[in-house]
C-alpha positions as CSV (number, residue, x, y, z in Angstrom):
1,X,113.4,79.1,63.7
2,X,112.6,82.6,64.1
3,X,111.6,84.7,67.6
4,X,107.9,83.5,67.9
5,X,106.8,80.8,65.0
6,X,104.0,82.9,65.1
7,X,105.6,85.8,63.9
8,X,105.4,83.8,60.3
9,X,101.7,84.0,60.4
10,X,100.4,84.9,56.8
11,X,98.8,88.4,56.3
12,X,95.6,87.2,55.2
13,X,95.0,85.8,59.0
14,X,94.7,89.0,59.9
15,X,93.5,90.7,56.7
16,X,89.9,90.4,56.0
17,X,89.5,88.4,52.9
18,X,87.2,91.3,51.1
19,X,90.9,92.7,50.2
20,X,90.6,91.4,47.2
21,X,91.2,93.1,44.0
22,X,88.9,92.7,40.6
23,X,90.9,91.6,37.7
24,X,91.0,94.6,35.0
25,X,91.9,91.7,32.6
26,X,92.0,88.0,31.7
27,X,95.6,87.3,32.4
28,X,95.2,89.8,35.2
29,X,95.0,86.7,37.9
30,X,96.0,86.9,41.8
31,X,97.2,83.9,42.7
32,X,95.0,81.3,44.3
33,X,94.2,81.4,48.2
34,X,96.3,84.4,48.5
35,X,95.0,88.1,50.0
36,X,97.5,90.9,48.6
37,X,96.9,94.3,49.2
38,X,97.6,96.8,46.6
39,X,95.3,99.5,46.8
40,X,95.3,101.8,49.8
41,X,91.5,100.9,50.2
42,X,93.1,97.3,50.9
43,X,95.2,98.6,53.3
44,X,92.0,100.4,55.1
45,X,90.3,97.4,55.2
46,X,92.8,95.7,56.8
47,X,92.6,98.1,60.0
48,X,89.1,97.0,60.4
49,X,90.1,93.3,60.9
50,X,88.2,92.1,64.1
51,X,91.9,90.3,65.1
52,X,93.0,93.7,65.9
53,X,90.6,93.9,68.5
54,X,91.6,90.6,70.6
55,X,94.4,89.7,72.9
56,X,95.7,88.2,75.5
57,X,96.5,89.8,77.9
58,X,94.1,88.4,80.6
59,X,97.9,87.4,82.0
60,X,97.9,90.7,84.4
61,X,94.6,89.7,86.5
62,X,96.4,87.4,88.6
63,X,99.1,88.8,89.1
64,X,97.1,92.0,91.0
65,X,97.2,92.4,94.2
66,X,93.4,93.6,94.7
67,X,92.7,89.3,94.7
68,X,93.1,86.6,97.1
69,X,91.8,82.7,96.5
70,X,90.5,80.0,98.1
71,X,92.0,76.2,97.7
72,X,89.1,74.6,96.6
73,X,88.8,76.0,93.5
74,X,92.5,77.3,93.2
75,X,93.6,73.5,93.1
76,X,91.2,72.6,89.7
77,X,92.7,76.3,88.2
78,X,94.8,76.2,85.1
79,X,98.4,75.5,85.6
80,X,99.2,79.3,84.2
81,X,96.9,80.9,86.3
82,X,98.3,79.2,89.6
83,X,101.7,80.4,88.7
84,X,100.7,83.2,88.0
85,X,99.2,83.9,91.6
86,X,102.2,82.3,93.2
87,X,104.3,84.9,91.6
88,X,106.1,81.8,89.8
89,X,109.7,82.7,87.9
90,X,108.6,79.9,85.4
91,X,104.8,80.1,84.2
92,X,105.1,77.9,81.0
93,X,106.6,74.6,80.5
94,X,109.2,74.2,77.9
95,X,108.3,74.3,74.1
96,X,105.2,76.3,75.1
97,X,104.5,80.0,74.0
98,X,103.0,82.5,75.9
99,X,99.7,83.1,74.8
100,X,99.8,86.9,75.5
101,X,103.2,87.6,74.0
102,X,101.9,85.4,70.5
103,X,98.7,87.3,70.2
104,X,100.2,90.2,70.4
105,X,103.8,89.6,67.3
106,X,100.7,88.2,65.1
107,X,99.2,91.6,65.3
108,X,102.2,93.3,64.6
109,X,103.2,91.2,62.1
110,X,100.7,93.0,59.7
111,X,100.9,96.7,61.2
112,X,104.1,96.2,59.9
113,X,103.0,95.2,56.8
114,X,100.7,98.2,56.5
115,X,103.5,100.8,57.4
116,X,106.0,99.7,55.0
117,X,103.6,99.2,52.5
118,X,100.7,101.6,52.6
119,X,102.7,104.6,51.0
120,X,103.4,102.3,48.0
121,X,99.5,101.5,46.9
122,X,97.7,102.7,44.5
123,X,94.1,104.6,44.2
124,X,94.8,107.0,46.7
125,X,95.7,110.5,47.7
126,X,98.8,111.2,49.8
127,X,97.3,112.1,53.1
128,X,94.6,108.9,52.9
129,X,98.1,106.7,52.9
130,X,99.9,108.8,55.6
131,X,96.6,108.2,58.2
132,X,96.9,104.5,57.4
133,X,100.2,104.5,57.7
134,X,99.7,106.5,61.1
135,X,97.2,104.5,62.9
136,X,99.1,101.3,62.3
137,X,102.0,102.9,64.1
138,X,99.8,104.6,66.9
139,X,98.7,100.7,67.0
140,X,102.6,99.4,66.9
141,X,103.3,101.7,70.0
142,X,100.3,100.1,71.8
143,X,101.9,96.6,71.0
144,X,105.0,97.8,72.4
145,X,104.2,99.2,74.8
146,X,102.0,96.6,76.6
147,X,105.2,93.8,75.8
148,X,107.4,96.1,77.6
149,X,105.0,96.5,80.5
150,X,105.3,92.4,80.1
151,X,109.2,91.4,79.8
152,X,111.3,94.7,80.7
153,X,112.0,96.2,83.7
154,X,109.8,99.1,85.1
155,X,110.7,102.3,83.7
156,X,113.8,103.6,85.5
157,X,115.2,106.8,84.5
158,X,118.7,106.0,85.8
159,X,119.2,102.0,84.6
160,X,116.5,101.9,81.4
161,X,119.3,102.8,79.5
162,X,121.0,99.4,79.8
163,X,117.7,97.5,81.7
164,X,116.5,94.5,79.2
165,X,114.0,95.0,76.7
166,X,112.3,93.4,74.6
167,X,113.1,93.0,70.4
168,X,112.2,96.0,68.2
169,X,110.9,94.7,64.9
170,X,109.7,96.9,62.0
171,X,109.5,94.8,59.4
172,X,107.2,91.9,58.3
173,X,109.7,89.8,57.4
174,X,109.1,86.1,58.2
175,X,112.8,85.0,57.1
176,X,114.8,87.0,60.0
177,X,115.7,84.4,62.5
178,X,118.1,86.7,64.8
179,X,116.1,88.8,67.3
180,X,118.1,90.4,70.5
181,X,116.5,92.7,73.5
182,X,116.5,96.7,73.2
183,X,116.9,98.5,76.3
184,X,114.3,99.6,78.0
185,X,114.9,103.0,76.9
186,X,115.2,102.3,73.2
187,X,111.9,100.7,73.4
188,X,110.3,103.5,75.3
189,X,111.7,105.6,72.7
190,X,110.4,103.7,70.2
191,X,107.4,104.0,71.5
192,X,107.2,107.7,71.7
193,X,108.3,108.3,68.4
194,X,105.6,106.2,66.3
195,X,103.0,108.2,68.6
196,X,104.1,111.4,68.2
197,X,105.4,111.2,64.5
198,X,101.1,110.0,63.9
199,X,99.3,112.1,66.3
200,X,99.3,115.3,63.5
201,X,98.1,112.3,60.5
202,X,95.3,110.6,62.8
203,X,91.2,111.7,62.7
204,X,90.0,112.8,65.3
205,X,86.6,111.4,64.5
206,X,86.8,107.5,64.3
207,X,84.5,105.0,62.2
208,X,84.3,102.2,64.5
209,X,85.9,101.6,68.0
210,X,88.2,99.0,66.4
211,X,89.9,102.1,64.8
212,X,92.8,104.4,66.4
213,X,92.1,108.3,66.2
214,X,93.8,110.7,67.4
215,X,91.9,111.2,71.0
216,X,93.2,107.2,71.7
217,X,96.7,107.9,70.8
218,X,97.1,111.3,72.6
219,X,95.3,109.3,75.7
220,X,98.1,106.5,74.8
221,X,100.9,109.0,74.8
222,X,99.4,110.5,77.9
223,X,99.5,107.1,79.8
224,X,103.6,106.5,78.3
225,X,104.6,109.3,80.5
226,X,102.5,108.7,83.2
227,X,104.4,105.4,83.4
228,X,107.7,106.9,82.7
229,X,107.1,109.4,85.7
230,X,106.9,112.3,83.6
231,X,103.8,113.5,84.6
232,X,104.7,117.2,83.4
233,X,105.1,116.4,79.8
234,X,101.9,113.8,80.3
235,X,100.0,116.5,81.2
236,X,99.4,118.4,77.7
237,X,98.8,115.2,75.9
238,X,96.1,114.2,78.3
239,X,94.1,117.5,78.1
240,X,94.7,117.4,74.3
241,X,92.8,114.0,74.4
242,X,90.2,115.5,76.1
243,X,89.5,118.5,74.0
244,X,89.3,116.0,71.0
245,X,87.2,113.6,73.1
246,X,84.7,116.5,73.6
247,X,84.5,117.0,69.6
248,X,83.5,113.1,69.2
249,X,80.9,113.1,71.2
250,X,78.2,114.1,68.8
251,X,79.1,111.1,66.6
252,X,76.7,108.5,65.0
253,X,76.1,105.7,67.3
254,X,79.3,103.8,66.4
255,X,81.8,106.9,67.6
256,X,79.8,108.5,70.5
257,X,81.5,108.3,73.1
258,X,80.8,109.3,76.5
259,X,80.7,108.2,80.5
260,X,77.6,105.7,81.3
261,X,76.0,106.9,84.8
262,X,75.7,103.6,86.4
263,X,73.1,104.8,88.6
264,X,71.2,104.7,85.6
265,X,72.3,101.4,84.0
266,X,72.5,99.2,87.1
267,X,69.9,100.4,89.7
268,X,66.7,97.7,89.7
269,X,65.1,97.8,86.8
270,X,67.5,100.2,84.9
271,X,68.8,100.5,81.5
272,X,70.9,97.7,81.2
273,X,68.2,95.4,82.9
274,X,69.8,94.8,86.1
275,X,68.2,93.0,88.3
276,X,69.4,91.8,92.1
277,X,69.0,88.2,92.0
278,X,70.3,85.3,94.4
279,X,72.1,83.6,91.3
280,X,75.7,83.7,91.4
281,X,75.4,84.5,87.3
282,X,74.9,87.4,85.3
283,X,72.0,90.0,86.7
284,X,72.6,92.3,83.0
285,X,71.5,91.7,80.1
286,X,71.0,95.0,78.3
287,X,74.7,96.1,79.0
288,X,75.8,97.7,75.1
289,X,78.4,95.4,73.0
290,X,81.8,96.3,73.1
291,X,81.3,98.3,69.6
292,X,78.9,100.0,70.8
293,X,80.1,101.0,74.3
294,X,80.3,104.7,74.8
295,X,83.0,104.7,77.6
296,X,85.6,103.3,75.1
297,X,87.7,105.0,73.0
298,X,89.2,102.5,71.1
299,X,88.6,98.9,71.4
300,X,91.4,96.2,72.8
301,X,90.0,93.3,74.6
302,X,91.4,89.9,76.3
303,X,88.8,87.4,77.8
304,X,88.8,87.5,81.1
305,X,87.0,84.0,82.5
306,X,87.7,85.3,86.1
307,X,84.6,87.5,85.6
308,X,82.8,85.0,83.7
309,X,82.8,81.3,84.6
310,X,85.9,80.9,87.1
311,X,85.7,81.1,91.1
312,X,89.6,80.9,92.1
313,X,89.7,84.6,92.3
314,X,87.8,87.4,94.1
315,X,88.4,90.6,95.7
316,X,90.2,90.7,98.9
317,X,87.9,91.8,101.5
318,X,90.5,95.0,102.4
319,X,89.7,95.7,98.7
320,X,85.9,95.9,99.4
321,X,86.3,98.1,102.1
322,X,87.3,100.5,99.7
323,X,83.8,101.0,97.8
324,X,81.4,103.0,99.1
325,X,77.2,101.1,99.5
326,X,76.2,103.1,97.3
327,X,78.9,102.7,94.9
328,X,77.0,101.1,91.8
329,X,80.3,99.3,90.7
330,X,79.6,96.9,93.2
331,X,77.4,95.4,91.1
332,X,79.8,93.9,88.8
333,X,80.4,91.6,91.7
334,X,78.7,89.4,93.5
335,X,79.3,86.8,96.9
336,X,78.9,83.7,95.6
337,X,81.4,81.6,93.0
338,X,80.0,80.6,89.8
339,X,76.8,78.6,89.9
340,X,76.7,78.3,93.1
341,X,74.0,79.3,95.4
342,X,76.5,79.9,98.8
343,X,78.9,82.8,99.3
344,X,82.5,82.5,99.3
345,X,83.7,81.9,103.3
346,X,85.0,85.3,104.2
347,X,83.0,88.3,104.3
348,X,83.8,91.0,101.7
349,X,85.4,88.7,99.0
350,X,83.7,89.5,95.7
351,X,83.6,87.5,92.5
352,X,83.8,89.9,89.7
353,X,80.8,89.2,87.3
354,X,79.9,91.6,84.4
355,X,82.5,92.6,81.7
356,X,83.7,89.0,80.6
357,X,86.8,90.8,79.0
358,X,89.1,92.8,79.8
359,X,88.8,96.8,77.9
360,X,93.1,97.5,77.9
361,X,92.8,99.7,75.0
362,X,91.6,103.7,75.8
363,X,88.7,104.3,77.7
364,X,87.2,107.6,79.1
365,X,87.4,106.5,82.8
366,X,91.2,106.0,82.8
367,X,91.4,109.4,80.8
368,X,90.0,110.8,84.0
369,X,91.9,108.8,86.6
370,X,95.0,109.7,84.5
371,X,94.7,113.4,84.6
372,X,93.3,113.2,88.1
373,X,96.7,111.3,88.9
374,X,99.0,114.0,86.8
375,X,97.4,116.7,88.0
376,X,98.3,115.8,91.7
377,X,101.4,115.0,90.9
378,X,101.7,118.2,89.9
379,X,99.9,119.9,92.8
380,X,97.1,120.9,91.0
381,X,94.3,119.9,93.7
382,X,91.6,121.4,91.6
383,X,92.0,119.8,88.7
384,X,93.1,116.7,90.3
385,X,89.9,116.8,92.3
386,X,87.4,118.1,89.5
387,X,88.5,114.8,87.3
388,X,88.1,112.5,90.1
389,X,84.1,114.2,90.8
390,X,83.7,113.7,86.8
391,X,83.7,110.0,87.2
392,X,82.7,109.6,90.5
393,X,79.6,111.3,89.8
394,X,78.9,108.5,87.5
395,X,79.6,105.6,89.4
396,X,77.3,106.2,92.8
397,X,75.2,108.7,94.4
398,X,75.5,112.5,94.7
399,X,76.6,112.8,97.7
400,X,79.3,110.0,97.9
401,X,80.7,111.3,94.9
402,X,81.4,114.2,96.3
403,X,83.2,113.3,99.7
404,X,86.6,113.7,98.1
405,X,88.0,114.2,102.0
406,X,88.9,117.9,102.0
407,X,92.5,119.0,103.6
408,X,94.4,116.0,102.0
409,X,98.0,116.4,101.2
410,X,99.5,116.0,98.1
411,X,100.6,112.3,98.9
412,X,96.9,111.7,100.8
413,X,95.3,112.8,97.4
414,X,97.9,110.7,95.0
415,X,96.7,107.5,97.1
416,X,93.0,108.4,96.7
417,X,93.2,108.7,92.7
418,X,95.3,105.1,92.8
419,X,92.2,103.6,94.7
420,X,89.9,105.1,92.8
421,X,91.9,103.0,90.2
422,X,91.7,100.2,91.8
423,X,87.7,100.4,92.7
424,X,87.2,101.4,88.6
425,X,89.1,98.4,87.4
426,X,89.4,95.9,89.6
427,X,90.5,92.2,88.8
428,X,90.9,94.0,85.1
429,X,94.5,93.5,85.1
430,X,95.0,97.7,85.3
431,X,96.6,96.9,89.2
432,X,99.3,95.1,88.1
433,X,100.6,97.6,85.8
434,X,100.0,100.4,88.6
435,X,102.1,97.8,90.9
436,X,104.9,97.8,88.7
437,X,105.4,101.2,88.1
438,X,104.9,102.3,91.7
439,X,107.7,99.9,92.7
440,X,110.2,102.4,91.1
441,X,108.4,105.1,92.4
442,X,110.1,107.1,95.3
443,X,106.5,107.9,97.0
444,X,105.9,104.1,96.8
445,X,108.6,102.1,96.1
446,X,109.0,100.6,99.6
447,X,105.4,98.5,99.4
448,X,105.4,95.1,99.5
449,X,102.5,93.4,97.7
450,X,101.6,89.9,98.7
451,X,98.8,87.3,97.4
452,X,96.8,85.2,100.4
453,X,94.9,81.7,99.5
454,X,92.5,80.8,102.2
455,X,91.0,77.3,102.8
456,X,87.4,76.1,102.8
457,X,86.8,77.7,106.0
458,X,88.4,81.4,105.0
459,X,91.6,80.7,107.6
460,X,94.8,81.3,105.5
461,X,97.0,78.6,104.4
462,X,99.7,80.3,102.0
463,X,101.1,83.9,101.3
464,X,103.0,84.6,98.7
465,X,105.3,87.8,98.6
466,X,105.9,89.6,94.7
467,X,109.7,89.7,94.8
468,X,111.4,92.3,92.8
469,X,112.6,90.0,90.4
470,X,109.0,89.3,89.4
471,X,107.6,92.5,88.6
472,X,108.7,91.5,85.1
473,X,107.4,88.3,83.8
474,X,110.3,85.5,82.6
475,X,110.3,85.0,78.6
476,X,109.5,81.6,77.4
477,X,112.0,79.1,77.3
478,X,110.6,78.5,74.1
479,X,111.5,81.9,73.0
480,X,115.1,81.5,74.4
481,X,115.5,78.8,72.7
482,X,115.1,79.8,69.5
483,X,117.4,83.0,70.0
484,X,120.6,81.6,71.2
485,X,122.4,84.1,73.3
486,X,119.5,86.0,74.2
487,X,119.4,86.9,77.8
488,X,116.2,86.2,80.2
489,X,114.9,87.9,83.0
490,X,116.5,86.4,86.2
């Protein structure tokens, strides 16, 4: 058996079944049940597949350290979820996949297809197959590099030469059973080339937000260094993004794209149709679809039931504390676990409830946070501060917004842009990635990051400390098992 039985998942599964061709004669017959792509229109159609859009990779919400739970709903969580929290070395049980590792091969299963494909079809011009050949490797480095933020090591400069990876497959090729780990390096690598070698091919104007332009894989680039600790070589790619985000933003409705003031949207009676209520459930209802939400640039999504229906998880209280009253993202929260009419038993923990998945592709708020981040890496308080104000402006009032402490020192203002992370996406599944990057980090790298469940009454009954070993995730035994001699995370 190959690396991931669902590896061998068919084209079509991910291909929408208008791909079809019309026969041109009577013996000109497709064969039955089958979706082959021979045109480059086919291929185009096949980047619009809704699969693209979905994934799982809720798996980084528990593993935050912005949460705490509470026993009496922790107990009746999913076994993954628990393990999760705990930190676990083991998270599934023999012969079982791991949902967000199998969501993501089937996807790459068919970019692959497209990019070895695409320049061969017929009915279209050169540079029509070199952007569809671009955008499913700008989508291929996505892939990667989210299963290398899984299952290798944080990016090291001085071990990710020989630091465990994960498999680098380019072709769509269900009969290759022998898979073994890159380095961490290669991968990386890997990752920067497919980006950089499609930047020049991609639009900048998209057709839909399941699509990858150019402003999304500039941002993605960005981000790459970022997490590499290059933020001097981030830096161009990020303001790049942003002088292409500013040429989108007179789309059609589909491709605007733009920052929502939540002061609009989620004051009483505002735009979305917020409403304060004393329900425990959803107080939006006029909050824009995911296609049609301007703050994203391109679409990648996971369900993420702990902002919908589950109650194990909710905002540490020392979390809270970092909002301001007026900071309108506090309404994407509430006191109280799902249907229930009495708060959790510790002041300041906060069930997230609006957003019932998780946005990981690009979105204009990390755009800002990132070249907020860069920029005081690099001492540029201005900018740094400017990028920050940009968002904040947008998320409470005037005045708030603006009481960016002045005076802070270059570390000070690092540590404010990270919490201004952490109050824009938390229990998103953004934290745990920070986590792991900042544990390689020389300004950061001695935190220790710990999880707390509390009982019934809010005293504490277990902490659980994030070893080093843990900041990458175990692969499957199932996985191990079909690659004999492949070598796990300890």
């Amino acid at each position: 058996m190959s690396f991931l039985n669902i590896y061998k998942t068919s084209l079509c599964m991910l291909a929408v079944s208008c791909v079809v061709a019309c026969s041109k004669s009577f013996l000109d017959i497709k064969p039955k049940g089958k979706v082959i792509a021979e045109t480059t229109a086919d291929y185009d159609l096949m980047l619009n597949a809704g699969g693209f859009v979905t994934n799982n990779l809720d798996v980084s919400v528990p593993l935050g350290d912005e949460i705490i739970a509470f026993d009496n709903y922790f107990s009746s969580a999913l076994a993954r979820s628990q393990r999760l929290f705990r930190y676990d070395d083991v998270i599934y049980d023999e012969g079982i996949f791991a949902f967000e590792m199998s969501s993501l091969m089937t996807q790459l299963y068919s970019y692959n297809k497209i990019i070895n494909e695409v320049m061969s079809s017929t009915a279209g011009t050169e540079a029509e197959k070199k952007a569809i050949m671009a955008e499913a490797r700008a989508n291929r480095a996505w892939i990667y590099f989210s299963l290398i933020n899984l299952y290798g090591k944080p990016y090291n400069a001085a071990t990710a030469a020989t630091d465990p990876g994960y498999p680098i497959v380019t072709k769509a090729d269900v009969a290759e059973t022998k898979f073994t780990r890159a380095p961490v390096q290669e991968v990386y690598d890997f990752i920067i080339r497919d980006l950089t070698e499609s930047i020049p091919d991609l639009p900048v104007t998209i057709r839909t937000r399941v699509r990858m332009g150019k402003t999304a894989a500039e941002l993605l680039l960005g981000k790459v260094y970022v997490f590499m600790g290059k933020f001097d070589t981030a830096k161009p790619w990020l303001e790049s993004a942003l002088t292409d985000l500013a040429s989108t933003g007179t789309g059609t409705a589909l491709t605007n794209m733009a920052l929502y003031d939540l002061n609009v949207t989620m004051v009483s009676g505002g735009t979305w149709g917020w409403n304060p209520t004393t329900t425990a459930t959803t107080s939006f209802n006029g909050m824009p679809t995911q296609a049609n939400y301007t703050e994203y640039i391109v679409s990648r999504q996971a369900s993420n039931m702990w902002s919908a229906t589950s109650s194990e998880y909710t905002l540490s209280p020392q979390t809270t504390q970092l909002f301001t009253s007026s900071d309108k993202r506090l309404n994407f929260f509430t006191t109280k676990p799902y249907l229930v009419t009495t708060s959790y038993p510790m002041t300041g923990a906060l069930r997230r409830n609006g957003h019932s998945s998780i946005q990981n592709g690009m979105t204009i708020p990390e755009l800002y946070l990132l070249r907020a981040e860069v920029a005081a890496r690099l001492g540029d308080t201005t900018t740094a501060i400017n990028s920050l104000k940009t968002l904040r402006v947008k998320r409470m009032n005037a005045t708030d917004a603006n009481a960016i402490p002045v005076g802070l020192t270059q570390l000070q203002l690092i540590q404010f842009v990270l919490n201004e992370r952490i109050r824009e996406f938390a229990v998103q599944g953004y934290r745990w990635f920070d986590m792991r990057r900042l544990s390689v980090d020389p300004l950061f790298s001695s935190a220790t990051y710990t999880h707390r469940l509390y009982n019934t009454s809010g005293v504490l009954s277990s902490t659980f400390t994030l070893r080093p070993e843990r900041f990458t995730l175990q692969l499957p035994q199932a996985v191990i098992a079909q690659n004999p001699g492949m070598e796990n995370n300890p």
